[in-house]
N, C-alpha and C positions, 0 to 999 in steps of 0.2 A: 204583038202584045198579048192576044187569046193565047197564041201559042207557049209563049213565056210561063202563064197563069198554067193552064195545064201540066204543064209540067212541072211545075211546082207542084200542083196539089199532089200527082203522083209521088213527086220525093218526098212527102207531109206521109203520106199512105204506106210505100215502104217503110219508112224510116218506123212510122207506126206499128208497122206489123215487123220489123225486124228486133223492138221490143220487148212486142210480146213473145213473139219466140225464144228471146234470149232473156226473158226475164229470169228473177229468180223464183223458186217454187218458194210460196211461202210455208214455215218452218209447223211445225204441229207442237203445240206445248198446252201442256196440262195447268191448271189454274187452284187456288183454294182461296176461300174467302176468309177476309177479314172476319174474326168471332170476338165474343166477349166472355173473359173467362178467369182462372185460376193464375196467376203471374207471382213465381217466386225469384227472388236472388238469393242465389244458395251458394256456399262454399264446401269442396271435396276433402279430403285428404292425398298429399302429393304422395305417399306410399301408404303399403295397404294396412291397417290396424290390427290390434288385435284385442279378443275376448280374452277379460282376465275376472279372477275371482276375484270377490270381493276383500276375502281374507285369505293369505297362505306366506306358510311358514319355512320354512327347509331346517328343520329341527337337526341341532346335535348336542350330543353332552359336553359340559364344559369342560371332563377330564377324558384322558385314554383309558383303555380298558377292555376285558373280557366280559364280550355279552354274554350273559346266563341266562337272563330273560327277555323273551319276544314277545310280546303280548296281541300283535296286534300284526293283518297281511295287508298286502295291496287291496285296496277297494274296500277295506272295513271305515264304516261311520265310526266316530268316537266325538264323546262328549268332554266339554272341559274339563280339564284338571284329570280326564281318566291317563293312568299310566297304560305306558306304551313300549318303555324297555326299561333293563336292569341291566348292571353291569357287576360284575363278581364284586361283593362288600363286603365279606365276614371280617375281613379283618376294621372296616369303618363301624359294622354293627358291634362288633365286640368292645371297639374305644367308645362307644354312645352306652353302653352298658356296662363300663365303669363310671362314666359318666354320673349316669343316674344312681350308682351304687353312692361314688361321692357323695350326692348331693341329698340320700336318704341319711350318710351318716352324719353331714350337716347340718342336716334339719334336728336329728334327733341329740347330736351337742347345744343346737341353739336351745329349744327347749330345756334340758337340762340345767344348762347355765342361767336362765330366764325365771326358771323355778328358784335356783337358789337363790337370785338376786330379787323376788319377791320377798321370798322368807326372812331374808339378811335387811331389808329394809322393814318389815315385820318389827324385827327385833329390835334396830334401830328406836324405830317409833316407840316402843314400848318402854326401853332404855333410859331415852329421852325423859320421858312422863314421870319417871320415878326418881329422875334425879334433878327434875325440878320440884319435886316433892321432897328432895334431898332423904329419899328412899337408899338411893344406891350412889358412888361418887362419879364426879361430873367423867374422870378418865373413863369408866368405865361406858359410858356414853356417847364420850367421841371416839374412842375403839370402834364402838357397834355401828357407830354412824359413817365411819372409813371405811370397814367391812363392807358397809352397804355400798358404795358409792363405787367401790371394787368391783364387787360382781356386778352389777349396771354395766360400768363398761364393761365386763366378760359375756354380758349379756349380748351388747350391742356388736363386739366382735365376734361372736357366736354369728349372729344375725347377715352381719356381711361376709362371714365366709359360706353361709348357705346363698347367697346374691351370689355370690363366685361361682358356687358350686351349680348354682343351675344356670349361669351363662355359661360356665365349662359343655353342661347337657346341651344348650343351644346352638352352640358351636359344633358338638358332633354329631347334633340331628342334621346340623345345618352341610357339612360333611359329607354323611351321610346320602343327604340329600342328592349331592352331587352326581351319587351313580344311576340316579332315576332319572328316565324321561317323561313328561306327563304332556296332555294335550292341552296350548296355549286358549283355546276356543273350540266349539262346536264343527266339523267339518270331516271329512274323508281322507283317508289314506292315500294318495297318489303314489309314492314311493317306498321303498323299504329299502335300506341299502346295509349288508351285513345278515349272518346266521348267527345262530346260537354256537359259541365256543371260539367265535373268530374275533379281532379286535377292532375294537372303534376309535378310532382317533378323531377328536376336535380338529377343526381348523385353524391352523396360526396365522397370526396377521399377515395379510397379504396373500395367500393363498387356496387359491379354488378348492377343495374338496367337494365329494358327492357328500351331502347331505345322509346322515341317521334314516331321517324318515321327510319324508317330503307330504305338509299337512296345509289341504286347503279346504272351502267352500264349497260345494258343488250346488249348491239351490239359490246363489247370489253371483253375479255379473254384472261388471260393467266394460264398455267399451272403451280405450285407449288409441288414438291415432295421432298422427301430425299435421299438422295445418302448416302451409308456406305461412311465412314472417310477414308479408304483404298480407293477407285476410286476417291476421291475427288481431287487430286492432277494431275490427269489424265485431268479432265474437264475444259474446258474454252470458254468464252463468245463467240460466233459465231456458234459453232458447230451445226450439224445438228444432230434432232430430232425426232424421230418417235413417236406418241403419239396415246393411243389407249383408249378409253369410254364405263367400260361397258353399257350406255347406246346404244351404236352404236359399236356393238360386229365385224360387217363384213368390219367395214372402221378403215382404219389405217390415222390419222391427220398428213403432216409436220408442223415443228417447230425448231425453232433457240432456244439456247441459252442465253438469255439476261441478266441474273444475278445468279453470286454465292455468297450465303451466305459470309459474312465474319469471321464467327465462327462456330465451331464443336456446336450442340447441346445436349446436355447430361441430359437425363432425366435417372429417376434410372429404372430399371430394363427392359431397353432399349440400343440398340447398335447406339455406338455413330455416329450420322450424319451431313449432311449439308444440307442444303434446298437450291434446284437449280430452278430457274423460268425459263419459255421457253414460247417465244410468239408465237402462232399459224399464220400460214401462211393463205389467203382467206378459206374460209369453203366451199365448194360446196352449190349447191342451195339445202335445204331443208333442212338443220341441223342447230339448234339452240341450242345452247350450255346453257347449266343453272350454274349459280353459286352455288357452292357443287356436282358437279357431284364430281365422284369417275373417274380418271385419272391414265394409267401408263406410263413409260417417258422411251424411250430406246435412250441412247445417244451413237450418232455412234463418235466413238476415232480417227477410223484411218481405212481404206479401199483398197481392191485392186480389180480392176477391173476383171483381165485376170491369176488370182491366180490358182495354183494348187490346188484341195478342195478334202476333203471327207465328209461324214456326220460326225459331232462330237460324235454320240451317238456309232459311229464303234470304235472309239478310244479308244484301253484297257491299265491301268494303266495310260494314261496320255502321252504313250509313243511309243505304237506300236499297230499292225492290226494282225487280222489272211489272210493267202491265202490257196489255196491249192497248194501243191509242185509241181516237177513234176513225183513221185509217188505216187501222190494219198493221201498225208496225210497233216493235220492243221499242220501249224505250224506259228509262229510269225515273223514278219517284222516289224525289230524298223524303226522309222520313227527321222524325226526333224521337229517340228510343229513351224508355225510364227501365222500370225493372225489367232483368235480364239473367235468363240462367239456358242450359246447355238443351234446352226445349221451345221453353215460347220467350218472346220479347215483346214487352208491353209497347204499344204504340202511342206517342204522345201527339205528335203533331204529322198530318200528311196524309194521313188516310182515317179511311170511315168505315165503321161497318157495315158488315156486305160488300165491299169492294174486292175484287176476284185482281189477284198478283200471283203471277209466272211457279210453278211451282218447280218445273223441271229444271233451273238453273244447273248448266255446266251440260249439257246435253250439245247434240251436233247441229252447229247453225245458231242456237240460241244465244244472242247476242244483242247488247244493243243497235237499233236501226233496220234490224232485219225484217222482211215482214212475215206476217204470222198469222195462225188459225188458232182458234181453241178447240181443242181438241174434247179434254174430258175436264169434267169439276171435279177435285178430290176435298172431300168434306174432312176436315182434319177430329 
């Protein structure tokens, strides 16, 4: 029976030490603590936006023609209403200049017919007077008083054929007009298309031409992107914006919300969207924004200040963390997650702050059940 006992305990003592020799090494993993912090849920754009002006035009003349005048190069400012091209008119200037000839010898028949049909009622009047004094007989008073009533109307169609004659002038200033191109608003020259002596053609329905003159904004911007159809519902006018240029890679732009699309956009072998504008906020001194930059647009939904957080990228399955126990080995901590964006996730239920979770997730060994050391703290 001693003998029996002994040799057991020796099999208890290998088996003990063949164990340890064949244990596993436990895994080394880094840790960060639970903090309390900034937790937003935000929405991106599923393709990259773009900076557009505020105001821009692609100007052409309504007729074809020979440009005579240029007024105006790429990169010149112009002010409303300032002209910007001419196209050959003498012959439209010449028809406004009978125009107006008309319309001075209309005036000056009205007046004259106006004069006499004062005069002729003059006489009328006086006529009258004398031949109810039975001065003079009564025919000869209602002669004067038809006369009168004659030139009245000669007067009045005097009157509207000067009304004719200067809507005739209207018409060929209006004409006229046609050969001129003027600035719709305030803004910069972007384009010029055409020299002096060569022609300009309008565009007919339905088809593209380059543009006269290409007139836009350059000290106003706003930002244009698409939103997936899915966060669309989510977004509304006021919200705040973060906006970022890869021209200007180290600065982050704010911006507001100012319009959503009022329809999903559906192009084929694309995911359906909506196009959201967002006006940028003052620009610091030294950045100048260009129309067609390439823009991306993170719209904050909803925020908490003083949130419980972890990094998002610790979060496995969508649902829980790793810790170490307290023997020594991984294992999982389901959590209850609220707000949530592509950085931190706010913690509702399952942990506490100051509680130190796995941060090396996907590293070699680290797994649930494994056992484990801490290695280092990374303070997030």
């Amino acid at each position: 029976m001693k003998k029996s006992l002994i040799t057991l305990a020796v099999l208890v003592v290998l088996a003990g030490l063949f164990y340890y020799w064949s244990r596993p090494e436990p895994v080394t993993v880094t840790v960060v603590a639970v903090e309390r912090g900034l937790v937003e849920r935000t929405v991106a754009n599923t393709r990259a936006g773009t900076v557009m002006a505020c105001q821009r035009s692609r100007l052409a003349l309504p007729i074809g023609g020979q440009i005579a005048q240029l007024l105006v190069k790429e990169g010149d400012q112009v002010k409303a209403g300032q002209l910007l091209m001419v196209l050959w008119n003498k012959d439209r200037l010449a028809q406004l200049e009978v125009a107006e000839a008309a319309a001075l010898s209309a005036e000056k028949d009205r007046q004259s017919a106006c004069i006499d049909a004062q005069s002729d009622l003059r006489e009328a009047k006086r006529l009258i007077n004398l031949a109810n004094r039975n001065l003079v007989s009564r025919e000869s008073a209602d002669l004067a008083e038809s006369r009168a009533q004659a030139s009245v109307a000669h007067c009045e169609a005097a009157e509207a054929r000067q009304a004719k004659a200067a809507a005739s002038v209207s018409l060929a200033s209006a004409i006229l007009e046609q050969t001129s191109l003027r600035a719709p608003f305030d803004g910069a020259v972007a384009e010029v298309t055409g020299e002096v002596g060569e022609y300009a053609t309008p565009s007919p329905p339905g088809v593209m031409t380059p543009p006269a003159i290409d007139l836009l904004t350059d000290n106003c911007h706003f930002i244009s992107a698409p939103m997936d159809e899915v966060d669309a519902s989510g977004i509304a006018v006021g919200m705040p914006v973060r906006v970022t240029l890869d021209a200007f890679r180290e600065q982050v732009f704010p911006a507001v919300v100012k319009r959503i699309s009022p329809y999903i956009l559906d192009q084929e072998k694309q995911a359906r969207t909506v196009e959201v504008e967002a006006s940028l906020d003052a620009l610091p001194d030294g950045v100048k924004l260009l129309a067609g930059y390439s823009a991306d647009m993170e719209i904050i939904l909803r925020s908490g200040d003083h949130a419980l957080r972890i990094p998002s990228e610790l979060l496995v399955d969508d649902n829980y963390v790793l810790v170490v126990d307290e023997q020594g080995y991984l294992q999982r901590k389901l959590i209850r997650k609220g707000l949530a964006n592509w950085r931190y996730t706010e913690v509702l239920e399952g942990l506490q702050e100051g509680d130190q979770i796995v941060s090396n997730i996907g590293g070699s060994g680290v797994e649930v059940g494994a056992p484990a050391k801490i290695g280092t703290s990374i303070h997030d």
